[in-house]
C-alpha positions as CSV (number, residue, x, y, z in Angstrom):
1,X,278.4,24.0,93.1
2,X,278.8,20.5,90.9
3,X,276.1,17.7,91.6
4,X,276.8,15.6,95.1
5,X,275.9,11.7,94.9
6,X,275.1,10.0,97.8
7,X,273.6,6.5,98.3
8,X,271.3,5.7,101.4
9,X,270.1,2.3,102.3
10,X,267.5,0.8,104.6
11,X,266.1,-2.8,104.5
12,X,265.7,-3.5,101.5
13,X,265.7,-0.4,99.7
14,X,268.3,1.7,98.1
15,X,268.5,5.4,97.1
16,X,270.7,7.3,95.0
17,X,270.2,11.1,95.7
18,X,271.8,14.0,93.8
19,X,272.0,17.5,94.9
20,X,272.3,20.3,92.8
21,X,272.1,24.1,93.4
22,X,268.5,25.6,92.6
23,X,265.2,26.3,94.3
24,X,264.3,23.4,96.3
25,X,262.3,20.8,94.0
26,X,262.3,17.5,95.4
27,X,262.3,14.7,92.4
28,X,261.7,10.9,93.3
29,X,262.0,8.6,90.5
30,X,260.5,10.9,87.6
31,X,257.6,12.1,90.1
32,X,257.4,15.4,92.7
33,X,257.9,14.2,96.0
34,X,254.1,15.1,97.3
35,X,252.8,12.5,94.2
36,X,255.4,9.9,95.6
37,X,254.9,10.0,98.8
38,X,251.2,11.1,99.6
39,X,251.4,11.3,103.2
40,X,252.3,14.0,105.4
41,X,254.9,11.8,107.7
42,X,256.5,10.4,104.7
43,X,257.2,13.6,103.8
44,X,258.7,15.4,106.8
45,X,260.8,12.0,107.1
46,X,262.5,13.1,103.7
47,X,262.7,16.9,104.4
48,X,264.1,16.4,107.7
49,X,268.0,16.6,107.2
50,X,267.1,19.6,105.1
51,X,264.9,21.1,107.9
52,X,267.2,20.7,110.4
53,X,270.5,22.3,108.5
54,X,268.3,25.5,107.6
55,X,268.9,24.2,104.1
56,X,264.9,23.8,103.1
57,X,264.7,25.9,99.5
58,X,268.2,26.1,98.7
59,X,268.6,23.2,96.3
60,X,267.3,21.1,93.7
61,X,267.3,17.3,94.3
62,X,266.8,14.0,91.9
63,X,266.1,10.6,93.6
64,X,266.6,7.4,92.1
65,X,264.9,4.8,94.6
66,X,264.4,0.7,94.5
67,X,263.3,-1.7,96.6
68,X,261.4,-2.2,99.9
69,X,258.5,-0.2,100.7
70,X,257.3,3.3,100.7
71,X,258.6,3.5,104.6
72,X,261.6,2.0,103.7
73,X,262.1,4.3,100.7
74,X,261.8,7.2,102.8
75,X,264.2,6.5,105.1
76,X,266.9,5.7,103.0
77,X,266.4,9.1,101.0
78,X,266.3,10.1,104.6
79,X,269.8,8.8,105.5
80,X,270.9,9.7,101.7
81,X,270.0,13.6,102.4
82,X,271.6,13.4,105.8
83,X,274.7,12.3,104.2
84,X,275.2,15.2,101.4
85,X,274.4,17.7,104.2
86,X,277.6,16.5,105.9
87,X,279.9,16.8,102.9
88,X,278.2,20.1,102.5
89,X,279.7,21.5,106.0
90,X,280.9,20.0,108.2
91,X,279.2,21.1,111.3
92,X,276.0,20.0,109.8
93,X,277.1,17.0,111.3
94,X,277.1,17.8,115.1
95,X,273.4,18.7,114.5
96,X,272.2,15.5,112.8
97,X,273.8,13.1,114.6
98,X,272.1,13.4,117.8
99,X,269.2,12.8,116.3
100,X,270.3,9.2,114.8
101,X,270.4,10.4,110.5
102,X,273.7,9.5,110.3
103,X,272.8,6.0,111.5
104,X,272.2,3.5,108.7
105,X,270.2,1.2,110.3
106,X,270.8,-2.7,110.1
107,X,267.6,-3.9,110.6
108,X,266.5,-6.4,107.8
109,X,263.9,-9.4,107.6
110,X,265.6,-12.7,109.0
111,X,265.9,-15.4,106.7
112,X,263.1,-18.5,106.5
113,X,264.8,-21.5,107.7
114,X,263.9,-25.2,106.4
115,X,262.1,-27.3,108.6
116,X,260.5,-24.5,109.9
117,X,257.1,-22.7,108.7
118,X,258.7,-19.0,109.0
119,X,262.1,-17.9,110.3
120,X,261.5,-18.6,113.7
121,X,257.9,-20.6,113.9
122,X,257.8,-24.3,113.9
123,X,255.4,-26.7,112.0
124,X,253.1,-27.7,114.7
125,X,254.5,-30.3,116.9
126,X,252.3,-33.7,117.2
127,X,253.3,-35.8,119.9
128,X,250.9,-39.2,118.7
């Protein structure tokens, strides 16, 4: 099996996952996954895809990942992982998609606009 690329995205941040054959080490950014993301929610968010396809140990995987914040991060690797388990096999698919990894989601911060304090609060208003 050659390397798969696939690129996940949420808010602001944006991860480049490759998966290889090999015993199922988990690489983010030049780190092991349990140094880059401490918590134990952050890392079933990232196994999950893997979890779910019964595809846990089977291979080894480099993240490249930018942008937003640990949450963030994890999600997009999330979405990322979710996506090379589809080109995998197909019928990866009809288990992942029920539960919404297939679903980048478009949820980013609203702009500040001028006049205003923050994108939707006013200055306070003064009447005299």
């Amino acid at each position: 099996m050659e390397v798969i690329h696939k690129i996940g995205r949420r808010k602001t941040a944006v991860a480049r996952v490759y998966v290889a054959a090999g015993k199922g080490n988990i690489t983010i950014n030049k780190k092991d996954m349990t140094d880059y993301f401490p918590t134990a929610t952050l890392q079933y968010k990232v196994n999950q895809p893997l979890v779910m396809t019964n595809n846990d140990g089977n291979f080894d995987i480099t993240v490249n990942v930018f942008g937003g914040g640990i949450t963030g991060q994890a999600e997009a690797i999330r979405l990322a992982l979710a996506r090379v388990m589809c080109e995998l096999d197909a019928e990866n698919r009809l288990v992942l998609k029920p539960e919404g990894l297939l679903t980048r989601d478009p949820r980013m911060v609203e702009r500040k606009k001028f006049g205003q304090k923050k994108a939707r609060k006013k200055f306070q208003f003064s009447k005299r």
